[in-house]
NUFIZA-981533 format. One record per residue (C-alpha): y, z, x negated; residue number from 1. Coordinates in nm, 2 decimals, decimal comma, always signed. Layout:
{y:Y	z:Z	x:X	ronu:NUM} .
...
END
This chain:
{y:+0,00	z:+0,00	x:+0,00	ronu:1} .
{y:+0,35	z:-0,07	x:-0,14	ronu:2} .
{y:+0,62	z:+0,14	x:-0,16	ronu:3} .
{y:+0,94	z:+0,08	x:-0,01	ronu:4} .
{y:+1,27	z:+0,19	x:-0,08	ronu:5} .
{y:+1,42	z:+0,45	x:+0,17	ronu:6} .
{y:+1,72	z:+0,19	x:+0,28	ronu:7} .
{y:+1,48	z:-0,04	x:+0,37	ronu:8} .
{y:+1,63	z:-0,17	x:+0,74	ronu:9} .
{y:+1,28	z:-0,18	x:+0,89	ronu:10} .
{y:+1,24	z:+0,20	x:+0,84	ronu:11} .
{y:+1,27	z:+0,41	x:+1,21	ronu:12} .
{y:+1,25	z:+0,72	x:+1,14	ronu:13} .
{y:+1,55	z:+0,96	x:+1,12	ronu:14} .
{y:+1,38	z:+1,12	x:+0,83	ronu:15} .
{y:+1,43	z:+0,78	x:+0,65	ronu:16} .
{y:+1,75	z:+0,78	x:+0,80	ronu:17} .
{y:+1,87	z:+1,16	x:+0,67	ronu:18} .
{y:+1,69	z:+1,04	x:+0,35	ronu:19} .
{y:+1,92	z:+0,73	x:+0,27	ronu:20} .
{y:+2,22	z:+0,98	x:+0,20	ronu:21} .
{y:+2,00	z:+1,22	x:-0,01	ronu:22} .
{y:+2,07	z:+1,24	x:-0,37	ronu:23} .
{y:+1,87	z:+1,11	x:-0,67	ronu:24} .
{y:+1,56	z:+1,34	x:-0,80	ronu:25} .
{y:+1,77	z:+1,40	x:-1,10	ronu:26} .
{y:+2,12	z:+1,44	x:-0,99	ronu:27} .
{y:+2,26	z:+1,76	x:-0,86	ronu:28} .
{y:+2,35	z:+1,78	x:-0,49	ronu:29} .
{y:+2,71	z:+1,79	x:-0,40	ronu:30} .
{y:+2,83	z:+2,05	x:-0,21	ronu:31} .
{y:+2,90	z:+1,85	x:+0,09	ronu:32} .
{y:+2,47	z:+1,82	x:+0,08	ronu:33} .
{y:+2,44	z:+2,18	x:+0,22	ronu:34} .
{y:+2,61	z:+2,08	x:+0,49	ronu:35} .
{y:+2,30	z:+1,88	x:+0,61	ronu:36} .
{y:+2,00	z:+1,95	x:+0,77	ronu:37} .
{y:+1,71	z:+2,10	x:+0,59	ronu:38} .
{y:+1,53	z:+1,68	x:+0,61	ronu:39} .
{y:+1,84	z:+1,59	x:+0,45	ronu:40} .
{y:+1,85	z:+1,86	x:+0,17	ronu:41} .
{y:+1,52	z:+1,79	x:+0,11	ronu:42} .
{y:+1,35	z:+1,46	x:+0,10	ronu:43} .
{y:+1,08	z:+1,55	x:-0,02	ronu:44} .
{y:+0,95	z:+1,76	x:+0,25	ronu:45} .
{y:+0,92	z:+1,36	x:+0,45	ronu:46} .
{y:+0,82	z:+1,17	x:+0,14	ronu:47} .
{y:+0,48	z:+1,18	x:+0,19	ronu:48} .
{y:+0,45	z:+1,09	x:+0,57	ronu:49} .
{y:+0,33	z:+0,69	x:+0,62	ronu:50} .
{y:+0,56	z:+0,53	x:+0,84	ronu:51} .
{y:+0,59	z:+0,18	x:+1,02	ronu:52} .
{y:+0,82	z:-0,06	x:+1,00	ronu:53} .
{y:+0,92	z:-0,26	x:+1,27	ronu:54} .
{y:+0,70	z:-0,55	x:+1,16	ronu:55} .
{y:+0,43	z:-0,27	x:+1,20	ronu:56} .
{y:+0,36	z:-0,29	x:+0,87	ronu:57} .
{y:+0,19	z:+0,04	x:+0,72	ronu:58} .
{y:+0,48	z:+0,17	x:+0,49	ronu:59} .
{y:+0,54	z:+0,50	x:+0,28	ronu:60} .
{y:+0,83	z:+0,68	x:+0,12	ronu:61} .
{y:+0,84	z:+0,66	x:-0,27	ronu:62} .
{y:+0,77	z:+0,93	x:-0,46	ronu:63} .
{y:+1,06	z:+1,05	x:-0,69	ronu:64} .
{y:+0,85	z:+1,14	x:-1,00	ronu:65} .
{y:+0,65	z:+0,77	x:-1,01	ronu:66} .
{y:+0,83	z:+0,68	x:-1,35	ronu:67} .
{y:+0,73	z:+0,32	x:-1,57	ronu:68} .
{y:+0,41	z:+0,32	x:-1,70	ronu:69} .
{y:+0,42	z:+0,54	x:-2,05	ronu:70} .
{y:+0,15	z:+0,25	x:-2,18	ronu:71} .
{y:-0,19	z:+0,28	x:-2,32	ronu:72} .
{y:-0,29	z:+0,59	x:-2,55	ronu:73} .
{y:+0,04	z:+0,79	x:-2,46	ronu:74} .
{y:-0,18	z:+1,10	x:-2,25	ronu:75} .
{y:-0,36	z:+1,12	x:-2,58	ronu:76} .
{y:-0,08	z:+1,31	x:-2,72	ronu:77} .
{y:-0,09	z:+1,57	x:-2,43	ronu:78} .
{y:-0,17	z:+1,93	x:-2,52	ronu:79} .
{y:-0,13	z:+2,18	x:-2,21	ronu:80} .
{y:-0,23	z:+2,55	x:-2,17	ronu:81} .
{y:-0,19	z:+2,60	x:-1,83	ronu:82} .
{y:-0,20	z:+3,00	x:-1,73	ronu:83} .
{y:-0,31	z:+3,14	x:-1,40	ronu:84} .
{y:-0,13	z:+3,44	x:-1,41	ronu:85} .
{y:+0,10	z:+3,60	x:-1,68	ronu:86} .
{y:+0,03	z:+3,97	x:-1,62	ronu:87} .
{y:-0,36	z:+4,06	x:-1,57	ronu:88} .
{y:-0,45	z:+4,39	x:-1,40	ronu:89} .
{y:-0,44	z:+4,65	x:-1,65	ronu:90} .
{y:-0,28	z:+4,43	x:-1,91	ronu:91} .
{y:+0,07	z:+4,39	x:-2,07	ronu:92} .
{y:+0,29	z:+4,08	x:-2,01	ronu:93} .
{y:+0,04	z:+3,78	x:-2,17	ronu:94} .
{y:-0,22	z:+4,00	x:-2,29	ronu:95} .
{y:-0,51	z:+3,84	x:-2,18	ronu:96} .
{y:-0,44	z:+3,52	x:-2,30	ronu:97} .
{y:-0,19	z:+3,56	x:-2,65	ronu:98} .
{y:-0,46	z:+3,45	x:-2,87	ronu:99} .
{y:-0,48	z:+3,07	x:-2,72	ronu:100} .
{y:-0,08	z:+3,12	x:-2,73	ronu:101} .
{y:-0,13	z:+3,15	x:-3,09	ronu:102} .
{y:-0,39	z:+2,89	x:-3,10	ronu:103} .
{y:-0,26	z:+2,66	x:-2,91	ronu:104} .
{y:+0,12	z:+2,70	x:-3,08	ronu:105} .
{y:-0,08	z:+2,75	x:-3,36	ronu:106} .
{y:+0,16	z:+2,77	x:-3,74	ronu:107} .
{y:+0,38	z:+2,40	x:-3,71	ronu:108} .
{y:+0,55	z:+2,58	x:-3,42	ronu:109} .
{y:+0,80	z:+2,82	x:-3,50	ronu:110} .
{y:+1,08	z:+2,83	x:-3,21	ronu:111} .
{y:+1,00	z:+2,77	x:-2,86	ronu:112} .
{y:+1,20	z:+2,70	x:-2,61	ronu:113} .
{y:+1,15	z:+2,94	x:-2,26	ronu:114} .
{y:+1,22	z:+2,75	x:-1,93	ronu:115} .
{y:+1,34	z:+3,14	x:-1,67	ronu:116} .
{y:+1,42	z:+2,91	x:-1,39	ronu:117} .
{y:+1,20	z:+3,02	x:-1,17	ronu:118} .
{y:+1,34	z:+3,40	x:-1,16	ronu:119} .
{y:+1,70	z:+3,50	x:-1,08	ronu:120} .
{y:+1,77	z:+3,76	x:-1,34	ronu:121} .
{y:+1,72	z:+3,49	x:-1,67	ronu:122} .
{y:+1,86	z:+3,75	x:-1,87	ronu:123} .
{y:+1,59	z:+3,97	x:-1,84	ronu:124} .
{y:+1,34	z:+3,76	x:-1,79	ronu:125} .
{y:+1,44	z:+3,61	x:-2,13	ronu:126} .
{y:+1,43	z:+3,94	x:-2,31	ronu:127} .
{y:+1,06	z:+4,02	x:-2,21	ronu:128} .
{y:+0,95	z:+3,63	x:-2,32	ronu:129} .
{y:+1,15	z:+3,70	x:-2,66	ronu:130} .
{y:+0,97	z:+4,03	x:-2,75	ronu:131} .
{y:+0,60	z:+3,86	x:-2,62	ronu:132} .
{y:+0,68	z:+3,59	x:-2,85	ronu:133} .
{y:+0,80	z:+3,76	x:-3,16	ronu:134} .
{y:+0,50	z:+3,97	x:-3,14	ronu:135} .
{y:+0,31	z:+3,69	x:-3,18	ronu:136} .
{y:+0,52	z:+3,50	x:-3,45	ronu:137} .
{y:+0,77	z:+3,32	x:-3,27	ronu:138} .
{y:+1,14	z:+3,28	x:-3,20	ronu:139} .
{y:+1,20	z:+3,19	x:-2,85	ronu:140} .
{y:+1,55	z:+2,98	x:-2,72	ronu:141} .
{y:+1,60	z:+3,01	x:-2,39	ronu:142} .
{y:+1,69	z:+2,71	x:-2,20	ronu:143} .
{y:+1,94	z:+2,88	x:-1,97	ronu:144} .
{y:+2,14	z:+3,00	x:-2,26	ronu:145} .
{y:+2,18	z:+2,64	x:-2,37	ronu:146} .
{y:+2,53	z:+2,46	x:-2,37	ronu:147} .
{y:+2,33	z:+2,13	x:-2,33	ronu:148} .
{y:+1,98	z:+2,20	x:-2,11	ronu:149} .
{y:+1,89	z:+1,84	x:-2,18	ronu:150} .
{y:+1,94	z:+1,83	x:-2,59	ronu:151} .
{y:+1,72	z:+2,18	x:-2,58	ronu:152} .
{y:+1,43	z:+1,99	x:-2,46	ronu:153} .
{y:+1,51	z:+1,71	x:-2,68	ronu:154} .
{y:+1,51	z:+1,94	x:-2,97	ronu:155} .
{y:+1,21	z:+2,20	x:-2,86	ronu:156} .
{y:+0,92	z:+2,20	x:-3,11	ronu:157} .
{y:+0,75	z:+2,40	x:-2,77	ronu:158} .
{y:+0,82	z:+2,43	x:-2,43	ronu:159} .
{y:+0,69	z:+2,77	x:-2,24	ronu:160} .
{y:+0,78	z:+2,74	x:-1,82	ronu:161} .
{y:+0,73	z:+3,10	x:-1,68	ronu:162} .
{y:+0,63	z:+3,21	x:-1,38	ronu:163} .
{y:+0,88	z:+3,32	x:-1,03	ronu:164} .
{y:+0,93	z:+3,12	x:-0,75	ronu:165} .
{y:+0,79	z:+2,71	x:-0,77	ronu:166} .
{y:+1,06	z:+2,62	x:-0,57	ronu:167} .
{y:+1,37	z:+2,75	x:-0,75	ronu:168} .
{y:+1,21	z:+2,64	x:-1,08	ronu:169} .
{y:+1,16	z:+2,27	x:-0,93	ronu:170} .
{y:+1,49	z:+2,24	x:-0,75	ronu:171} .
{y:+1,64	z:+2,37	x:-1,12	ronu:172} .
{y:+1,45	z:+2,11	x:-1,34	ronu:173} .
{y:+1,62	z:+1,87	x:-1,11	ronu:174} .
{y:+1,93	z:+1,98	x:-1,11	ronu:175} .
{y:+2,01	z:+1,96	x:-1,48	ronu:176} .
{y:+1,78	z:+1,63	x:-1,52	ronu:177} .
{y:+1,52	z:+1,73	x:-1,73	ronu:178} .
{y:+1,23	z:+1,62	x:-1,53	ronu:179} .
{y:+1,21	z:+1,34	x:-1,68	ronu:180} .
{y:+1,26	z:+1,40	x:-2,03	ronu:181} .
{y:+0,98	z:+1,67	x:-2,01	ronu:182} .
{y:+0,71	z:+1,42	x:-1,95	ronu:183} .
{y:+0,83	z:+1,22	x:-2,17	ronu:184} .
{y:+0,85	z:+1,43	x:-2,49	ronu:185} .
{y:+0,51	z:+1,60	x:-2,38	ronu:186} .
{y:+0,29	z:+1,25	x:-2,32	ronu:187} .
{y:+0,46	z:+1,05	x:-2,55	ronu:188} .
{y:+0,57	z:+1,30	x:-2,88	ronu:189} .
{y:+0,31	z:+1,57	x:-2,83	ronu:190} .
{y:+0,56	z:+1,84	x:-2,71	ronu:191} .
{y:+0,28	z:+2,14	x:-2,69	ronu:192} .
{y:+0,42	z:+2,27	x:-2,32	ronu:193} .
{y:+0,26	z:+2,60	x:-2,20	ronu:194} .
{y:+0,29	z:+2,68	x:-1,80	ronu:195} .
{y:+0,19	z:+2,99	x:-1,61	ronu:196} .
{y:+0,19	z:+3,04	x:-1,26	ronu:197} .
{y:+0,47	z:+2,85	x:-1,15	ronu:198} .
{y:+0,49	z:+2,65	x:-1,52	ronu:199} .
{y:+0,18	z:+2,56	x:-1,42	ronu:200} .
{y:+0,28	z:+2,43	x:-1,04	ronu:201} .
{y:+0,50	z:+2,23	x:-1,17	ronu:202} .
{y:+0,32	z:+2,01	x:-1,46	ronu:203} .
{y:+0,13	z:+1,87	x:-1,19	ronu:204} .
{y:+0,07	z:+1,57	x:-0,91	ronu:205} .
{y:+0,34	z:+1,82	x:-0,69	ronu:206} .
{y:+0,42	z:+2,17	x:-0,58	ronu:207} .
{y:+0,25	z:+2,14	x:-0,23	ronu:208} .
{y:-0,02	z:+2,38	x:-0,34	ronu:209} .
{y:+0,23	z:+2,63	x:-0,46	ronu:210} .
{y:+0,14	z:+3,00	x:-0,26	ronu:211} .
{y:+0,53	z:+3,07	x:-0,30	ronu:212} .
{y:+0,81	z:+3,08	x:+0,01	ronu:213} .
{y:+1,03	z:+2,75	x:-0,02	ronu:214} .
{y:+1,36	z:+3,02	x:-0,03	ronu:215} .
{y:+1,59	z:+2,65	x:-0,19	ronu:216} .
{y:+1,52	z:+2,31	x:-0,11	ronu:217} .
{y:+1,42	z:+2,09	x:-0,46	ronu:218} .
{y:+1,50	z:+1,74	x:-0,39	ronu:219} .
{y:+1,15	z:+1,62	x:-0,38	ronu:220} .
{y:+0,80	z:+1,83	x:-0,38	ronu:221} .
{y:+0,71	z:+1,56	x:-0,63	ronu:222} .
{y:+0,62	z:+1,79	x:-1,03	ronu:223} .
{y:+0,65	z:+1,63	x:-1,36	ronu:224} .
{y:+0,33	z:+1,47	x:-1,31	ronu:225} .
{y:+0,16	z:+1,55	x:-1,66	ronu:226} .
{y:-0,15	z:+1,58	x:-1,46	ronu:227} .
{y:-0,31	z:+1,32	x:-1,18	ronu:228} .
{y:-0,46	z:+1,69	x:-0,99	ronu:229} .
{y:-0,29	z:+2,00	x:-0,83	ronu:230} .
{y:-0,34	z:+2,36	x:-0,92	ronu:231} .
{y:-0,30	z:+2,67	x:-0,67	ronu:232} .
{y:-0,26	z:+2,96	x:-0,94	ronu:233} .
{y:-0,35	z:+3,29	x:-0,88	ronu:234} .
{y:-0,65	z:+3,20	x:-0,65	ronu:235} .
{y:-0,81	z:+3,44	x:-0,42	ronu:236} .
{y:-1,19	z:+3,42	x:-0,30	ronu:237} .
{y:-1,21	z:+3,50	x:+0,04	ronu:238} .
{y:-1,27	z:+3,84	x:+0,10	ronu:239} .
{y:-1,57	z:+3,92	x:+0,41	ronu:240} .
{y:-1,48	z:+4,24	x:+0,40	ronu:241} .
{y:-1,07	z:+4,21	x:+0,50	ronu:242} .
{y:-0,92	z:+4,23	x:+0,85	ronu:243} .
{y:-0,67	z:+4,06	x:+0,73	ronu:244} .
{y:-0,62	z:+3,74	x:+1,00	ronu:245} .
{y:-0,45	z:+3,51	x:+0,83	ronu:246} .
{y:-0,56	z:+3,19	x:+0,66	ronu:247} .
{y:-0,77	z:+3,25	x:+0,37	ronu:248} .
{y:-0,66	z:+3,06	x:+0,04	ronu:249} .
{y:-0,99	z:+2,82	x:+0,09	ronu:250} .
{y:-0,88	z:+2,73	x:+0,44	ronu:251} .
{y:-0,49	z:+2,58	x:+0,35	ronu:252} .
{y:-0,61	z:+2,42	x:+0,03	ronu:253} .
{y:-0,91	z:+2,26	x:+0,29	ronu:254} .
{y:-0,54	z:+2,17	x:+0,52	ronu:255} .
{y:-0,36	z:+2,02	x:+0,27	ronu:256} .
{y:-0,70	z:+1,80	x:+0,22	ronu:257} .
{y:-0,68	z:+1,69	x:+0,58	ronu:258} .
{y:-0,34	z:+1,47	x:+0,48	ronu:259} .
{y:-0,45	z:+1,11	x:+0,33	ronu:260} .
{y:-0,46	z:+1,04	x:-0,04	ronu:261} .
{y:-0,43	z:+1,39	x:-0,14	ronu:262} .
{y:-0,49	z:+1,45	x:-0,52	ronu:263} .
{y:-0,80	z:+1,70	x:-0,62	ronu:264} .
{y:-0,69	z:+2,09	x:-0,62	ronu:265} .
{y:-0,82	z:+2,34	x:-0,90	ronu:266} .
{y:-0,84	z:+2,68	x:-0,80	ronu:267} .
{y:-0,76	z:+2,85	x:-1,10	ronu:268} .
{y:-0,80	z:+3,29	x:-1,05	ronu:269} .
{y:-0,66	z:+3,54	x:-1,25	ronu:270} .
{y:-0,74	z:+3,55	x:-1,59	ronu:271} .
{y:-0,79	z:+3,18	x:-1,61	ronu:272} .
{y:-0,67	z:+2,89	x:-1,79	ronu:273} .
{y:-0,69	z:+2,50	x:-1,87	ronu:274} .
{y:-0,65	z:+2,37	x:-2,19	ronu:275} .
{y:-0,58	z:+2,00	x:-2,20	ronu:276} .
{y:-0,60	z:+1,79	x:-2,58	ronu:277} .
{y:-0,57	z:+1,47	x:-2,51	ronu:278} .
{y:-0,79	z:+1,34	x:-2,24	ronu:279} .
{y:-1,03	z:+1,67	x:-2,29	ronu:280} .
{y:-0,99	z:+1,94	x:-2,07	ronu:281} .
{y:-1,15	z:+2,27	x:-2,08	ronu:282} .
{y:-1,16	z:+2,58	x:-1,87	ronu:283} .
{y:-1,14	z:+2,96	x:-2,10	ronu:284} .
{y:-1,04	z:+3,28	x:-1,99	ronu:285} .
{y:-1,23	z:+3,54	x:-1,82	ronu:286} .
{y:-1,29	z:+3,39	x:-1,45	ronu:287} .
{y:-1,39	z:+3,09	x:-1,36	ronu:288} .
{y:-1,23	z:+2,82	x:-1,15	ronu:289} .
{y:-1,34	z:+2,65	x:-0,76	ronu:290} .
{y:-1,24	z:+2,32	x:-0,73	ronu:291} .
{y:-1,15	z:+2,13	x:-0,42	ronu:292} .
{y:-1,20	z:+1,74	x:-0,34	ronu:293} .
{y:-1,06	z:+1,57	x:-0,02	ronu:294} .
{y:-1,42	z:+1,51	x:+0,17	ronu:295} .
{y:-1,63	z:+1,76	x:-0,02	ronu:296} .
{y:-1,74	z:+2,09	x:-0,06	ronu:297} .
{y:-1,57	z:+2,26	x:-0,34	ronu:298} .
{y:-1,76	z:+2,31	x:-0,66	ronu:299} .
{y:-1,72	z:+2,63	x:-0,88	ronu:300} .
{y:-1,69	z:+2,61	x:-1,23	ronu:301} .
{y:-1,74	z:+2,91	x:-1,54	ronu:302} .
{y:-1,53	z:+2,94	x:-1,85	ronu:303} .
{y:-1,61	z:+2,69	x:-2,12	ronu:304} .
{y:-1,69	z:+2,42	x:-1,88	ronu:305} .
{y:-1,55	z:+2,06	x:-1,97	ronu:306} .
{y:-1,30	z:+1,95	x:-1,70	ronu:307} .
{y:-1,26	z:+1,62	x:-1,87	ronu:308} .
{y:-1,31	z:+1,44	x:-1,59	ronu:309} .
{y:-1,03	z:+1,58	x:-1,38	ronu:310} .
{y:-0,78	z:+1,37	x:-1,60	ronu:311} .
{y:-0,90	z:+1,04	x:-1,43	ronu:312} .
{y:-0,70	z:+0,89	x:-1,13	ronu:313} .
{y:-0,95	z:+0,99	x:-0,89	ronu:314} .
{y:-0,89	z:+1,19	x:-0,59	ronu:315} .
END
């Protein structure tokens, strides 16, 4: 199916219609945006519905992080560690997983630069990421302290996105136009980018599996797309035992599979993480992982199993 541009005439929906005055992915919104309509302020939120045009021709809206192919051999150059969690039960702040930090950093990385976005006190947040870090060898720049957020990136020898809420981290990549440039310095140059919790949401297909509140409206749901899957972090088995009457976490991931041409979802629990070298994946930690195919029953998976195959374009 192609996509279309959201101007396109034959387009009637007022979705499409609040969408043609929506901003770029990686522009900020002017202030006259908040005036609009939550469709309006967030595009994304439509982007995936199929619509018809009035040729009745099957149609959908673009996705905002589809950039030009990077060209053959670029994801070689990919290195991810991709955290559940940042604070395990009984543990300090990155205990249970500082020695694939140091690993994974390993000796040619000696400054990396923290993404806080996803909190609202930075300052803080920065302060606990500085003193982790030094503990374990490195300086740490924090992006929010930055004159230029853009030539931080462009500079990093590592990236670390932390963990808070998926949407004010994504709506803040956006604003200051770094999308972009993050997927480009990690799958072409090697930039060695470390994610937890919301990091992680957000180095994937999109935030849709996300368990936060959408308390600000990013432009698009759409992630920096350094992997062809989703993650739901922090995931919970469900419980026989609980009264609790809500959905369980199985049950929404099994929703968001009942949409078409929805990307695979790994369950990663507490105490897990993915490593990703290239086009090698592999599951460590202490917990394992339940994965969760559109049309299938979910498969678990134990810690040193290869995920390789997840980094193919299959759903």
């Amino acid at each position: 199916m192609n996509n279309i541009q959201v101007q396109d005439p034959n387009l009637l929906s007022v979705e499409a219609r609040f969408s043609r005055n929506a901003p770029s992915a990686d522009r900020s919104r002017s202030a006259s945006s908040k005036l609009r309509p939550p469709a309006a302020r967030c595009p994304g939120f439509v982007s995936a519905l199929t619509l018809r045009s009035a040729r009745g021709s099957r149609l959908s809206l673009p996705s905002r992080s589809r950039s030009k192919p990077l060209g053959p051999g670029a994801m070689m150059k990919r290195r991810l560690l991709l955290v559940s969690n940042s604070t395990l039960h009984g543990g300090g702040y990155l205990d249970h997983c500082q020695q694939h930090i140091q690993h994974f950093f390993g000796k040619q990385v000696q400054r990396i630069l923290f993404v806080p976005y996803a909190l609202h006190d930075r300052d803080s947040y920065a302060k606990l990421v500085r003193d982790k870090f030094r503990s374990l060898g490195y300086e740490v720049d924090s992006i929010h302290e930055a004159a230029d957020p853009l030539q931080a990136v462009r500079k990093a020898q590592g990236i670390f996105i932390g963990g808070g809420n998926t949407f004010r981290l994504l709506k803040t990549l956006y604003d200051h136009n770094l999308m972009s440039e993050i997927k480009r310095r990690v799958l072409v140059e090697g930039l060695p980018y470390m994610g937890s919790s919301a990091g992680t949401n957000v180095s994937t297909v999109s935030i849709h599996t996300t368990n936060d509140m959408p308390i600000v409206y990013p432009p698009t749901l759409a992630a920096i797309g350094l992997l062809p899957f989703n993650i739901n972090p922090h995931y919970l088995d469900p419980d026989p035992n609980s009264k609790h009457m809500g959905e369980t976490r199985e049950q929404r991931i099994v929703q968001y599979h009942e949409e078409p041409d929805t990307p695979r979802v790994l369950g990663l629990r507490e105490g897990s993480m993915l490593l990703v070298e290239g086009e090698k994946a592999t599951l460590l930690g202490s917990t394992g992982a339940r994965l969760f195919t559109r049309g299938q029953a979910p498969a678990e998976y134990t810690p040193g199993s290869d995920l390789s195959f997840l980094l193919t374009e299959q759903k």
